[in-house]
C-alpha positions as CSV (number, residue, x, y, z in Angstrom):
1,X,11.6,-34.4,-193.9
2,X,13.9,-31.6,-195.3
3,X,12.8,-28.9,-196.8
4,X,13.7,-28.1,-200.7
5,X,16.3,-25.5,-201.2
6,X,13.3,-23.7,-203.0
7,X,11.4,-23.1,-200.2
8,X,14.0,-21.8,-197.9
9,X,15.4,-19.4,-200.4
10,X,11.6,-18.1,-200.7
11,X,11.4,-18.2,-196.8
12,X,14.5,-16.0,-196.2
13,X,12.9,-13.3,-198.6
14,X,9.9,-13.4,-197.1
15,X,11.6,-13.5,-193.6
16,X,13.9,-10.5,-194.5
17,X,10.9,-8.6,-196.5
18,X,8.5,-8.8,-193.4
19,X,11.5,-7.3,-191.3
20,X,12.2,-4.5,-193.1
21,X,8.2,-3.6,-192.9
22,X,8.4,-4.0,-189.6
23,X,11.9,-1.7,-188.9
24,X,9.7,0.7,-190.4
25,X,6.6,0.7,-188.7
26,X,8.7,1.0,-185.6
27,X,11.3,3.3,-186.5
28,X,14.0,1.1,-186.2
29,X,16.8,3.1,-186.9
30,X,20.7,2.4,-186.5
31,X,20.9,4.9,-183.4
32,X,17.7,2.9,-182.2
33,X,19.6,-0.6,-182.9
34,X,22.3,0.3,-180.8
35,X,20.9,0.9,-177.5
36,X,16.8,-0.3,-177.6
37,X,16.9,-3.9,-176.3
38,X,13.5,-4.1,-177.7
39,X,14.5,-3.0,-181.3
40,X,17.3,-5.7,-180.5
41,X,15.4,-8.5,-179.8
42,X,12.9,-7.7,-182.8
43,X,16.1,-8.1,-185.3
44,X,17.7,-11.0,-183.5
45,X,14.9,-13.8,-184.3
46,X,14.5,-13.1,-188.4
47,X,17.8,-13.2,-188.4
48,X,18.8,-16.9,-186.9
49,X,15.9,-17.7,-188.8
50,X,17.8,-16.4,-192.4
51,X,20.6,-17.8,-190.6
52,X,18.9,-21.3,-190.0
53,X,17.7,-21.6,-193.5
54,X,20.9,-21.0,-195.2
55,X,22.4,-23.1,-192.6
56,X,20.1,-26.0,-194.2
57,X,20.2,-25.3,-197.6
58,X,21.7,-27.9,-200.1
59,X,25.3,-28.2,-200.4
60,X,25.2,-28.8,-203.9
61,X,23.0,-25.3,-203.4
62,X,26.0,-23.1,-201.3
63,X,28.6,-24.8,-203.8
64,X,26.8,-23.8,-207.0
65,X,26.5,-20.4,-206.0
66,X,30.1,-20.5,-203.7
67,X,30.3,-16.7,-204.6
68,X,27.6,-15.8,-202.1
69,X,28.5,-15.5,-198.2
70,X,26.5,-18.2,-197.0
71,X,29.0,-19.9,-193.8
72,X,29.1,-16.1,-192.3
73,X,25.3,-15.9,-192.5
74,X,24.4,-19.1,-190.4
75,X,27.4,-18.7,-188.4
76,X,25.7,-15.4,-187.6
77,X,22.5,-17.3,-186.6
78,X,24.7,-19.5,-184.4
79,X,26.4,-17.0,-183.0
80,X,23.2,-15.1,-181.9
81,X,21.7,-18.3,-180.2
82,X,24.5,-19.0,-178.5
83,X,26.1,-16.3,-177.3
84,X,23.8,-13.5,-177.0
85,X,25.2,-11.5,-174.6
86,X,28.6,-11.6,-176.3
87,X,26.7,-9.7,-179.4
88,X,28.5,-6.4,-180.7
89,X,25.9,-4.3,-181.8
90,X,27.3,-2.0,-184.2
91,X,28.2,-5.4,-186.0
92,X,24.5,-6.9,-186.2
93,X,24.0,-2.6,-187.2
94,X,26.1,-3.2,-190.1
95,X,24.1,-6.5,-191.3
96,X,21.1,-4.9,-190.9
97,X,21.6,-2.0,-193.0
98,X,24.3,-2.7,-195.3
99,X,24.6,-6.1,-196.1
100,X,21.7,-8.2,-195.7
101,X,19.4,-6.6,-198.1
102,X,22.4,-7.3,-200.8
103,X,22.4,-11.0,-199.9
104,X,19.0,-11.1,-200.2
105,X,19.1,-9.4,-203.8
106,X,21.2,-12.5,-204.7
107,X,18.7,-15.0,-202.9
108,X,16.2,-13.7,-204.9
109,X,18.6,-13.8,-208.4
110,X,18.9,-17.6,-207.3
111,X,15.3,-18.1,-206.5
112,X,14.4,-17.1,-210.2
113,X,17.5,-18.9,-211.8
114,X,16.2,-22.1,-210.1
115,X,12.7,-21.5,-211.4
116,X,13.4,-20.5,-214.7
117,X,15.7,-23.9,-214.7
118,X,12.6,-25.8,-214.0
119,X,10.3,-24.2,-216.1
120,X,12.4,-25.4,-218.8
């Protein structure tokens, strides 16, 4: 049974929330990123996980809200799974600091426009 577009939206929050505690805790910083393979395989999983939920969010969903990114963030996830060692760090750097948290903003912007919708 698929999942509603509802609950993966809250999932990638809550997926991208718990990471950003976690970069913290362990001092996860860009240098860090670069060259600890530990600190590498603790970003890899949340993301192919955001990266598997968009991937199975509603059409109707990603064309409603075509403005937002969403084939770069599950082609991401794919890329991650399937060619690993082909990664360029200071890429995945980049996502981590700079552009995943903005995505997210807008994931959460969505969230509530979908609830308030319903609430209606």
């Amino acid at each position: 049974m698929k999942k509603p577009d509802q609950e993966r939206l809250k999932k990638i929050i809550s997926i991208w929330t718990e990471l950003q505690s976690e970069m913290v805790q362990h001092e996860i910083t860009k240098d860090k990123l670069m060259s600890d393979q530990f600190s590498q395989w603790a970003v890899t999983t949340p993301l192919y996980n955001i990266g598997e939920h968009v991937y199975q969010l509603s059409k109707e969903l990603k064309q409603e809200y075509s403005e937002i990114p969403w084939n770069m963030v599950s082609g991401l996830r794919h890329r991650l799974v399937h060619d690993y060692d082909g990664i360029n760090w200071s890429f995945i750097v980049d996502v981590i600091f700079d552009d995943i948290d903005p995505f997210v903003q807008e994931i959460r912007k969505i969230l509530q426009h979908i609830t308030e919708t319903r609430t209606q």
